[in-house]
Backbone as XML, in Angstrom:
<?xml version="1.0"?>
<chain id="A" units="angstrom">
  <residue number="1" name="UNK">
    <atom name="N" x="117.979" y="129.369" z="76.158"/>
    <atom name="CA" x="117.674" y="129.710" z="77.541"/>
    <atom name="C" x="119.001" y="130.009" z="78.226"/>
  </residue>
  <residue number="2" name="UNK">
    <atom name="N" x="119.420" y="131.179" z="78.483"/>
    <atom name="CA" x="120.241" y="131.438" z="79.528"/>
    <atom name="C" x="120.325" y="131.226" z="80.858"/>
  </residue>
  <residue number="3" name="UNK">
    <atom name="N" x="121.593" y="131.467" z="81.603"/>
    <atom name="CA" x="121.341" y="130.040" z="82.690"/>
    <atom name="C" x="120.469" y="131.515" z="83.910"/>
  </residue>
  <residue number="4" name="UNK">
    <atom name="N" x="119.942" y="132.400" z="83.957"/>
    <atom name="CA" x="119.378" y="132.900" z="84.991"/>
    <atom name="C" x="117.733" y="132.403" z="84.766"/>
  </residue>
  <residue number="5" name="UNK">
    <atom name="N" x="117.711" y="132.212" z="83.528"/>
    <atom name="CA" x="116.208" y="131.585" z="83.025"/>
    <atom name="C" x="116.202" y="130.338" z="83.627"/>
  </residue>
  <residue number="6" name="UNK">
    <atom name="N" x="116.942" y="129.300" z="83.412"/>
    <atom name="CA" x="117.401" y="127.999" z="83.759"/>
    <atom name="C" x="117.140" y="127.895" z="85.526"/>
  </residue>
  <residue number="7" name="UNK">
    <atom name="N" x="117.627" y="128.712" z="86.099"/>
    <atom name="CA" x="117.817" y="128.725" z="87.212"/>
    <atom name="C" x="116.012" y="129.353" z="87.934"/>
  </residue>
  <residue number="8" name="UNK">
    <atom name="N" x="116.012" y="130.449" z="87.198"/>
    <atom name="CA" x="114.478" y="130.227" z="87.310"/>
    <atom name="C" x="113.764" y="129.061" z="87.266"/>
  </residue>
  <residue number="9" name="UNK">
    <atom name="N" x="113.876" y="128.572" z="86.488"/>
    <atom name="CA" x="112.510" y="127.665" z="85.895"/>
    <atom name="C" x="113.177" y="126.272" z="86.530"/>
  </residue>
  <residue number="10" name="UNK">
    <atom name="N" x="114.327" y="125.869" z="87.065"/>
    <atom name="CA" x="114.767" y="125.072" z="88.045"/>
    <atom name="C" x="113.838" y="125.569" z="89.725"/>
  </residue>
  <residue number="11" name="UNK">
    <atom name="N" x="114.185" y="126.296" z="90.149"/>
    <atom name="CA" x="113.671" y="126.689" z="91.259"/>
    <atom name="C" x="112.157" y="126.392" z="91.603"/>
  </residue>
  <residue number="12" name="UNK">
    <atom name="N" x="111.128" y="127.032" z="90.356"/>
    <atom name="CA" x="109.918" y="126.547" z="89.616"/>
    <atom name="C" x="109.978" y="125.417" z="90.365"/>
  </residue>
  <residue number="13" name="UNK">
    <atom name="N" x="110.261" y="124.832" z="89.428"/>
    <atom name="CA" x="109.924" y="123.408" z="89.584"/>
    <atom name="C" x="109.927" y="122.658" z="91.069"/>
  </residue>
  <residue number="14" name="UNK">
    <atom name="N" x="111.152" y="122.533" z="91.768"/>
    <atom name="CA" x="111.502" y="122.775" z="93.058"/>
    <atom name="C" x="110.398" y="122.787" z="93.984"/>
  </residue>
  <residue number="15" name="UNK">
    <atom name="N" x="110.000" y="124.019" z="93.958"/>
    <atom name="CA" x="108.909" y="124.638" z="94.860"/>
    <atom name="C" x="107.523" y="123.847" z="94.451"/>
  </residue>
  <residue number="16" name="UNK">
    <atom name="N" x="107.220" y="123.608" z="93.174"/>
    <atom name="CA" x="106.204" y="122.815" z="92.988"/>
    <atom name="C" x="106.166" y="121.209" z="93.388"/>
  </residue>
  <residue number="17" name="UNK">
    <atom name="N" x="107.575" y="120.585" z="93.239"/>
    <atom name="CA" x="107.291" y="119.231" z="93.831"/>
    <atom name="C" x="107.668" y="119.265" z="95.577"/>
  </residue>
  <residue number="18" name="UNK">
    <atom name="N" x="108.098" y="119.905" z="95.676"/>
    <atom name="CA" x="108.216" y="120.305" z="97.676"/>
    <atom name="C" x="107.174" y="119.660" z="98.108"/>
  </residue>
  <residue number="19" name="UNK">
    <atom name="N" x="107.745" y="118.418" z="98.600"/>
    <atom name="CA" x="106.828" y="117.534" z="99.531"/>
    <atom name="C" x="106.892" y="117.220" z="100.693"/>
  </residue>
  <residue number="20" name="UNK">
    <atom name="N" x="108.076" y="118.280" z="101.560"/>
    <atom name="CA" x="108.268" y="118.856" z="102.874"/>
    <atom name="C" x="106.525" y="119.020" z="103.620"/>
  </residue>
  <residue number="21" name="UNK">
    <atom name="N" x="105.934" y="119.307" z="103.559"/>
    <atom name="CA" x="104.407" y="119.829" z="104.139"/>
    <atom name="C" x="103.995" y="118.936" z="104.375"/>
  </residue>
  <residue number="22" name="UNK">
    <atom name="N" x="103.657" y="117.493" z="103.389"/>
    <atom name="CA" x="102.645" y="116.529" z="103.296"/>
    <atom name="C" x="103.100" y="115.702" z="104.603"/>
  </residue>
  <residue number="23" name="UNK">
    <atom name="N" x="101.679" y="114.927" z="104.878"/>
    <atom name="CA" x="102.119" y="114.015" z="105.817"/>
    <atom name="C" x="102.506" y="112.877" z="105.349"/>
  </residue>
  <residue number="24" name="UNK">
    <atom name="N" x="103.043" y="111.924" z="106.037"/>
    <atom name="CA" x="103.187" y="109.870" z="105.701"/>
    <atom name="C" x="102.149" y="109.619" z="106.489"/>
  </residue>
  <residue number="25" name="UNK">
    <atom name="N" x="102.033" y="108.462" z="106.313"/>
    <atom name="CA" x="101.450" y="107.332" z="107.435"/>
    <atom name="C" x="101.639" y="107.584" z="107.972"/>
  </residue>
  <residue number="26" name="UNK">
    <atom name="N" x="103.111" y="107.501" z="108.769"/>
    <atom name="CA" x="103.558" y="107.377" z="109.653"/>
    <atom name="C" x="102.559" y="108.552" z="110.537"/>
  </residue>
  <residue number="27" name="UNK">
    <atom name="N" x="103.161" y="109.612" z="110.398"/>
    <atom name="CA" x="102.471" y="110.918" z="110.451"/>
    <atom name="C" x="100.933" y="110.631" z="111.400"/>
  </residue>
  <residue number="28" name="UNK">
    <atom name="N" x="100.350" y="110.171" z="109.741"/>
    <atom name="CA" x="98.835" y="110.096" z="110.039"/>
    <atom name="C" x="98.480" y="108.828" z="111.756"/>
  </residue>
  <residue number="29" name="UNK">
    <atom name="N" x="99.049" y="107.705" z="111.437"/>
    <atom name="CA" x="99.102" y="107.126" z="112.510"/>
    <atom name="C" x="99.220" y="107.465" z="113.765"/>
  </residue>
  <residue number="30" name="UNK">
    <atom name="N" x="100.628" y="108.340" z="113.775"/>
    <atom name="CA" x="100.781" y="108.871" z="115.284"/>
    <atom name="C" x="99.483" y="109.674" z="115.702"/>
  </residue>
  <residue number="31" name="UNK">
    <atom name="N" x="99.069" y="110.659" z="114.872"/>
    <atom name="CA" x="98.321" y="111.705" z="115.407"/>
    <atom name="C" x="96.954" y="110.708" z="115.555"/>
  </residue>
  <residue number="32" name="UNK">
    <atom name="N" x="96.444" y="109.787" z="114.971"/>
    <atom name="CA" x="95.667" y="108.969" z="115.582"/>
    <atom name="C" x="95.424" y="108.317" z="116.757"/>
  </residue>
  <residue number="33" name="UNK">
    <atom name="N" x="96.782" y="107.974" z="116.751"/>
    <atom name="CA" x="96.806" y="107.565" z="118.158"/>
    <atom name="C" x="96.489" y="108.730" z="119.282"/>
  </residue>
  <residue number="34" name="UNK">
    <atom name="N" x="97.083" y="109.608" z="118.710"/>
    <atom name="CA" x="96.732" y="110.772" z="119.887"/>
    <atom name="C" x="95.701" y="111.407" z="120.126"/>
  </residue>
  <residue number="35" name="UNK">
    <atom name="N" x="95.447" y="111.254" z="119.230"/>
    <atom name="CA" x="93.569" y="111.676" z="119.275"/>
    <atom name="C" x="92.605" y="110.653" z="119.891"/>
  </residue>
  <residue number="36" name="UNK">
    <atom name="N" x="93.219" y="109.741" z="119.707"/>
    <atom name="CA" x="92.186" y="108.818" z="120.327"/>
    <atom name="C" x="92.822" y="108.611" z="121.981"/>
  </residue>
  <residue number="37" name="UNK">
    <atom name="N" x="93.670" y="108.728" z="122.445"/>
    <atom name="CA" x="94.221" y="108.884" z="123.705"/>
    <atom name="C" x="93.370" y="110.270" z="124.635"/>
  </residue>
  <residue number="38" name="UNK">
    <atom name="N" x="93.281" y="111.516" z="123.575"/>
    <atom name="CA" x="92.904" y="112.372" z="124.143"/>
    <atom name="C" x="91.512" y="112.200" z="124.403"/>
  </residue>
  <residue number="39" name="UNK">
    <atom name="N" x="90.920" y="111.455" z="123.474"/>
    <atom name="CA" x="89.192" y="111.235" z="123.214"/>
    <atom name="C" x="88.707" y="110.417" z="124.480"/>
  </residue>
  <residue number="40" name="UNK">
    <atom name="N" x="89.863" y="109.438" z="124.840"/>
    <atom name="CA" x="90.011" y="108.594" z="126.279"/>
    <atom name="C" x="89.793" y="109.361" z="127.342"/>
  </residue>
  <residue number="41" name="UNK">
    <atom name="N" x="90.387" y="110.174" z="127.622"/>
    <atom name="CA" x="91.279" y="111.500" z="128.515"/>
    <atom name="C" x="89.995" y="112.261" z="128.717"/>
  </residue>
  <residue number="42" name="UNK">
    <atom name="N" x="89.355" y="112.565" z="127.466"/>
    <atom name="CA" x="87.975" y="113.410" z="128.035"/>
    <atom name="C" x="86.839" y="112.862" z="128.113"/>
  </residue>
  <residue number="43" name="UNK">
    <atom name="N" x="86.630" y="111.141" z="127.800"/>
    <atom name="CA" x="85.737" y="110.314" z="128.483"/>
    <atom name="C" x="85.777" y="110.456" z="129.516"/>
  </residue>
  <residue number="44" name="UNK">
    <atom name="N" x="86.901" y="110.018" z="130.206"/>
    <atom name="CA" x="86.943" y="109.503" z="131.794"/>
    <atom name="C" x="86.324" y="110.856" z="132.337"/>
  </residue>
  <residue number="45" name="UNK">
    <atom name="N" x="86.656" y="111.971" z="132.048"/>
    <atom name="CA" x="86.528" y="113.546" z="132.788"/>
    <atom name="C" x="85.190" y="113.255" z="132.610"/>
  </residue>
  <residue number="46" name="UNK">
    <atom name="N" x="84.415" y="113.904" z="131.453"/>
    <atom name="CA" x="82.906" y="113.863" z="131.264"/>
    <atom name="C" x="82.221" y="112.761" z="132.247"/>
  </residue>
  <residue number="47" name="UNK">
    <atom name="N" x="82.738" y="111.730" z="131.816"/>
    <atom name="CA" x="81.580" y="110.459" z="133.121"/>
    <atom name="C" x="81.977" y="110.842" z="134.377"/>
  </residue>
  <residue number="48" name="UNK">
    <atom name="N" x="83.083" y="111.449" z="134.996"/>
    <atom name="CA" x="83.435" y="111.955" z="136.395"/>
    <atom name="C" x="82.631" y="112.849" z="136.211"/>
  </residue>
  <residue number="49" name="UNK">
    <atom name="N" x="82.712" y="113.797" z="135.631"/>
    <atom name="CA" x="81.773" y="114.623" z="135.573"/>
    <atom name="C" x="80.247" y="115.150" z="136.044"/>
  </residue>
  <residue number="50" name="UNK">
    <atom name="N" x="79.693" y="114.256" z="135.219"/>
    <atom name="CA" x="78.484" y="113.588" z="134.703"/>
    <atom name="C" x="77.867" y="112.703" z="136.146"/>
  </residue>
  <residue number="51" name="UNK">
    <atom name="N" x="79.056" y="111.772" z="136.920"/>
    <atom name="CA" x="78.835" y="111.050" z="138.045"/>
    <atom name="C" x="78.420" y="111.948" z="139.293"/>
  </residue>
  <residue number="52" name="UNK">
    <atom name="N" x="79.242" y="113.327" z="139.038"/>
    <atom name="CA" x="79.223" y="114.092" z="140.291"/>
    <atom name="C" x="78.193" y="115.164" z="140.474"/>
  </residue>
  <residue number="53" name="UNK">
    <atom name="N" x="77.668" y="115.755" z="139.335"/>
    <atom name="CA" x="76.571" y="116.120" z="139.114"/>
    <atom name="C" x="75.366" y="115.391" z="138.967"/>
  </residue>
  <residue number="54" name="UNK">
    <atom name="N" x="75.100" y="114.408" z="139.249"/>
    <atom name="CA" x="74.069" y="113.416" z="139.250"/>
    <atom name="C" x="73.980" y="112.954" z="141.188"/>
  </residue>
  <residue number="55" name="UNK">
    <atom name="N" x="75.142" y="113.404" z="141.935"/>
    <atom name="CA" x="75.206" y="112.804" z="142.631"/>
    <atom name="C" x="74.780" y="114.315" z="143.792"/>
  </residue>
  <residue number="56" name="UNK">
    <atom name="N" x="75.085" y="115.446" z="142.870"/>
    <atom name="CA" x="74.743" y="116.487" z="143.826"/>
    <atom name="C" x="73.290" y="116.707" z="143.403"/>
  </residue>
  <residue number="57" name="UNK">
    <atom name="N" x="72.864" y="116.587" z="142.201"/>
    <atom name="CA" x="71.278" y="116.667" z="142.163"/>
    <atom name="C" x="70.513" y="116.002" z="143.369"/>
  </residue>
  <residue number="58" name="UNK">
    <atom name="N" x="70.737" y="114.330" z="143.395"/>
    <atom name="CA" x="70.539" y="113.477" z="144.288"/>
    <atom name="C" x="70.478" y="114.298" z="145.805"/>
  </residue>
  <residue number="59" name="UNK">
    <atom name="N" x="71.330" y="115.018" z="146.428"/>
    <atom name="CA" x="71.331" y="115.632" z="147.355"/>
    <atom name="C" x="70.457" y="116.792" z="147.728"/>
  </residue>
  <residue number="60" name="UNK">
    <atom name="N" x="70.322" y="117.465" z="146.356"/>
    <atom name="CA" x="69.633" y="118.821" z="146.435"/>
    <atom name="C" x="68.278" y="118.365" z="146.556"/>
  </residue>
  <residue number="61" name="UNK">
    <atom name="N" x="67.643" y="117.036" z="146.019"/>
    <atom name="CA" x="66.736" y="116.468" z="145.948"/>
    <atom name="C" x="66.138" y="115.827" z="147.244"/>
  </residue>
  <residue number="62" name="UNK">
    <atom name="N" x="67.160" y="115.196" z="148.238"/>
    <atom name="CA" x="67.041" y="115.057" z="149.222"/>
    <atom name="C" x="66.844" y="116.087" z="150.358"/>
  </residue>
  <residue number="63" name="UNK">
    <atom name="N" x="67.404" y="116.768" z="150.027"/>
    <atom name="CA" x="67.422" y="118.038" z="151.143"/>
    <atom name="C" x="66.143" y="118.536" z="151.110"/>
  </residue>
  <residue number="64" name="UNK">
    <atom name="N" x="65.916" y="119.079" z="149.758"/>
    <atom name="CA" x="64.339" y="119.751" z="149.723"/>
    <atom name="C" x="63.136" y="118.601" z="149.776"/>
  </residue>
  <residue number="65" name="UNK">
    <atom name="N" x="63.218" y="117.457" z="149.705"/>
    <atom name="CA" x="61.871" y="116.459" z="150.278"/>
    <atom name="C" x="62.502" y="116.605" z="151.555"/>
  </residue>
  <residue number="66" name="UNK">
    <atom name="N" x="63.256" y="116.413" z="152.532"/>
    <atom name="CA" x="63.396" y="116.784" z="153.952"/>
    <atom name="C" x="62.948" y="118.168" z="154.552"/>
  </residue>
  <residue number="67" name="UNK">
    <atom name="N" x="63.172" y="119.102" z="153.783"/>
    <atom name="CA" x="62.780" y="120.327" z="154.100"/>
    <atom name="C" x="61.272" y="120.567" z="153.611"/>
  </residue>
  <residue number="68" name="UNK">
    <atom name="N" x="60.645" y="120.280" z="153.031"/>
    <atom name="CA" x="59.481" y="120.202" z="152.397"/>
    <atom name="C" x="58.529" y="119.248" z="152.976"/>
  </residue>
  <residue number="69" name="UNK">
    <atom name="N" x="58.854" y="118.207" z="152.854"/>
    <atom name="CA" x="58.544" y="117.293" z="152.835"/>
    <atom name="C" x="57.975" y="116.534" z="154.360"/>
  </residue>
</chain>
């Protein structure tokens, strides 16, 4: 094997164990946390949400048994 072969089939190899991409724990942990922070973040919105549209039905409901009614 001459060394441009060598150097090939070095490189090969290289690129196949490249474990630059993968995550750790560590990794996996953080983004857990953040996901579940965000999952928090769009509870609170949705039940605000959810509170304020329940609260204008309530009104529209009132208005028309007053007007109707």
């Amino acid at each position: 094997m001459d060394s441009a072969q060598a150097e090939a089939v070095t490189e090969m190899v290289n690129e196949a164990v490249n474990t630059s991409g993968l995550a750790t724990k560590a990794d996996l942990a953080t983004l857990r946390a953040e996901l579940r922070a965000d999952l928090a973040a769009l509870e609170t919105r949705m039940t605000w949400r959810m509170f304020l549209f329940g609260g204008g039905l309530l009104a529209l409901a009132t208005a028309l048994e007053r007007l109707l009614g």
